[in-house]
N, C-alpha and C positions, 0 to 999 in steps of 0.2 A: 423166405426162400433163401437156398446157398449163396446166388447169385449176390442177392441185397445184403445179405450179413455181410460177405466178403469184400462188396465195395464201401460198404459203412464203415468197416474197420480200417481199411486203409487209408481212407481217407481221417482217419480220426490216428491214426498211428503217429509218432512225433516225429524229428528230423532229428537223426543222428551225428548230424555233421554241418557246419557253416555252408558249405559249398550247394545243400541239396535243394535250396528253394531257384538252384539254378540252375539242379542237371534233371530234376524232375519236369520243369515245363518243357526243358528241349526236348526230352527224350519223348514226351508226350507230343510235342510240334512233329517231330523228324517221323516219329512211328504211326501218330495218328493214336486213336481213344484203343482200348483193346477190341479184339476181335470175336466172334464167336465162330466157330465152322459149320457147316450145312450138316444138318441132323440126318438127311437123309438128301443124294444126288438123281432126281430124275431122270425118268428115260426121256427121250427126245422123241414123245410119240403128243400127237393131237388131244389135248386135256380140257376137262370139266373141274371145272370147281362147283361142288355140290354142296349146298348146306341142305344138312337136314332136322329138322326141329319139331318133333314128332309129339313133345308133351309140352308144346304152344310153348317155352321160355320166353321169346320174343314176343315183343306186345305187335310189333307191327311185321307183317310179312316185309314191305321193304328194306327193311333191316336183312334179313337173310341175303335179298339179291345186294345191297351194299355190299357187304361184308364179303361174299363171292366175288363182284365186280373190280375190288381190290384190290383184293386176293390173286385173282389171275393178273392184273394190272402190273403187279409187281414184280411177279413173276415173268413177265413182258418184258419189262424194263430191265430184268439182268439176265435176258435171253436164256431165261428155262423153259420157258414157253414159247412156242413161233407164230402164234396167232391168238385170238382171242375168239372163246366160246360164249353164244350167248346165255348165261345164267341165266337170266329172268324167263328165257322161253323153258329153260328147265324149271325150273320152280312151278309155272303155269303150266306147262304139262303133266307132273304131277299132282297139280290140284285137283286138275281136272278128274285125274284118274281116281283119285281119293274119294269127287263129290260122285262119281258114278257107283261108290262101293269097291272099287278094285287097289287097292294099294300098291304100285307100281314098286317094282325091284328097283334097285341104283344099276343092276348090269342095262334092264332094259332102258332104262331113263338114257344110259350113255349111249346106250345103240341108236335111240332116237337121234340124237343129238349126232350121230355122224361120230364119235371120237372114239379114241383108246384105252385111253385111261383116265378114271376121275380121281379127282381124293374128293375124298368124301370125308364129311365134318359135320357130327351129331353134336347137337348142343345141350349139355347139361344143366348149365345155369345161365340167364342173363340179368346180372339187378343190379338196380340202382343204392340199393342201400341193403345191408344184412339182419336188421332189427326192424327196418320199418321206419327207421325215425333219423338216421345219422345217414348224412351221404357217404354210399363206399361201394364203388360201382366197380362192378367185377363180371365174369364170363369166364363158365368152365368148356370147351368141348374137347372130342377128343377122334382124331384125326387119321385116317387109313388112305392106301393109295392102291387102288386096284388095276389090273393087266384086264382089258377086256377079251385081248386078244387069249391069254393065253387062262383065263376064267381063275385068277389067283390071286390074292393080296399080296403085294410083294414091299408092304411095310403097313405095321411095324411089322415085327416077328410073332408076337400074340395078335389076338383076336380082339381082344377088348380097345384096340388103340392106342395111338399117345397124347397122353394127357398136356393138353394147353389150357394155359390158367393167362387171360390178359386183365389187366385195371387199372383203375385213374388215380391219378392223385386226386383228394379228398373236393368236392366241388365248391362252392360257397354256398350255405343253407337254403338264403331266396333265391335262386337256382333252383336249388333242389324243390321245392314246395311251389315253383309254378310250374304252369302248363307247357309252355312254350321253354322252360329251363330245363325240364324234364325230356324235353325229346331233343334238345342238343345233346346233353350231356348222354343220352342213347344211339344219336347217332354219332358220337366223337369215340363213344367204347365200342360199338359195331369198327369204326376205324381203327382202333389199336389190336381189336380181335385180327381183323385181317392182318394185321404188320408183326402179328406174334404168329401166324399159320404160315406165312409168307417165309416168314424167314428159318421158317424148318429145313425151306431150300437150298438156301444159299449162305454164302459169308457176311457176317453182319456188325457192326457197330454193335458192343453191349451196352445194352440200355435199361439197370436194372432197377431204378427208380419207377418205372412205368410212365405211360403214357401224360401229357396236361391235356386240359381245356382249352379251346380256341377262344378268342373275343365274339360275342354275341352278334350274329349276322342274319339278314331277311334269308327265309327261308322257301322253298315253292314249297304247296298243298303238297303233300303225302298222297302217294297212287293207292 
């Protein structure tokens, strides 16, 4: 990606001068890491965060409401959001509608839910590995914000979405090949998914390396 090339190179670029191994870290102390801007700036209306995962990518449904839970969490935290919506009753509501035969709309799902606007986040890819054999855990989806009130998408400007692409640096193999490595290393790329949708909102830290792995911790039973 642009992003990686660009910080590879300069970090790999030489020092032109005696002076720069000392006005590069101040200037990096005084400014802070570089920035990214808000890809798009919300309305201040009652919002859903919806995932939708229509051709099962995710092995587990709690991975969806994580990754929503997040998502709005974060959104929370740098006041783009003024309250929190419960995901998981949206998800469960739509199941429901699903296992009766009826496939519920995202407008109607929001109206349930009391709010205004969702973004709504269809997942194309979730995996742990691209050959089957090598760990390289990745996640495509791709990302709309709908007006309920006023029945229009008012991002992106196409229809097909904006494409978020989030993933890990590479896992260690036994990790990858057990049972219990396999569903951290799923639920730590559900969490960088969320922190790449999240910050389509707002101003951010560039972080083009991608997300790590946490230290292996007890986990509760999956719902």
């Amino acid at each position: 990606m642009m992003r990686r090339s660009i910080a590879i190179l300069a970090l790999a670029m030489p020092c032109l001068s005696a002076a720069c191994n000392i006005i590069i870290p101040a200037t990096y102390i005084i400014e802070g890491p570089p920035k990214q801007p808000a890809v798009f700036e919300l309305p201040e209306k009652r919002t859903l965060v919806f995932i939708d995962d229509p051709k099962n990518r995710m092995t587990r449904v709690a991975l969806r409401a994580e990754v929503a839970d997040r998502t709005e969490r974060l959104l929370f935290d740098q006041g783009k959001v003024t309250e929190l919506v419960s995901c998981s009753d949206a998800i469960q509501l739509a199941r429901r509608s699903d296992a009766q035969g009826n496939r519920s709309s995202i407008e109607s799902i929001g109206r349930a839910m009391n709010v205004q606007q969702v973004i709504y986040v269809v997942v194309d890819q979730f995996v742990l590995s691209v050959d089957g054999a090598s760990p390289r855990p990745g996640a495509t989806v791709r990302v709309k914000v709908l007006d309920l009130e006023d029945q229009t998408r008012i991002f992106p400007g196409d229809d097909g979405g904006h494409l978020v692409e989030a993933e890990l640096r590479e896992p260690p193999q036994a990790m990858y090949v057990s049972t219990s490595g396999r569903r951290q290393i799923e639920d730590q790329l559900a969490m960088q998914l969320a922190t790449d949708i999240a910050e389509l909102f707002y101003e951010h830290e560039d972080n083009p390396l991608g997300g790590t792995l946490q230290a292996p911790r007890q986990r509760a039973q999956d719902r």
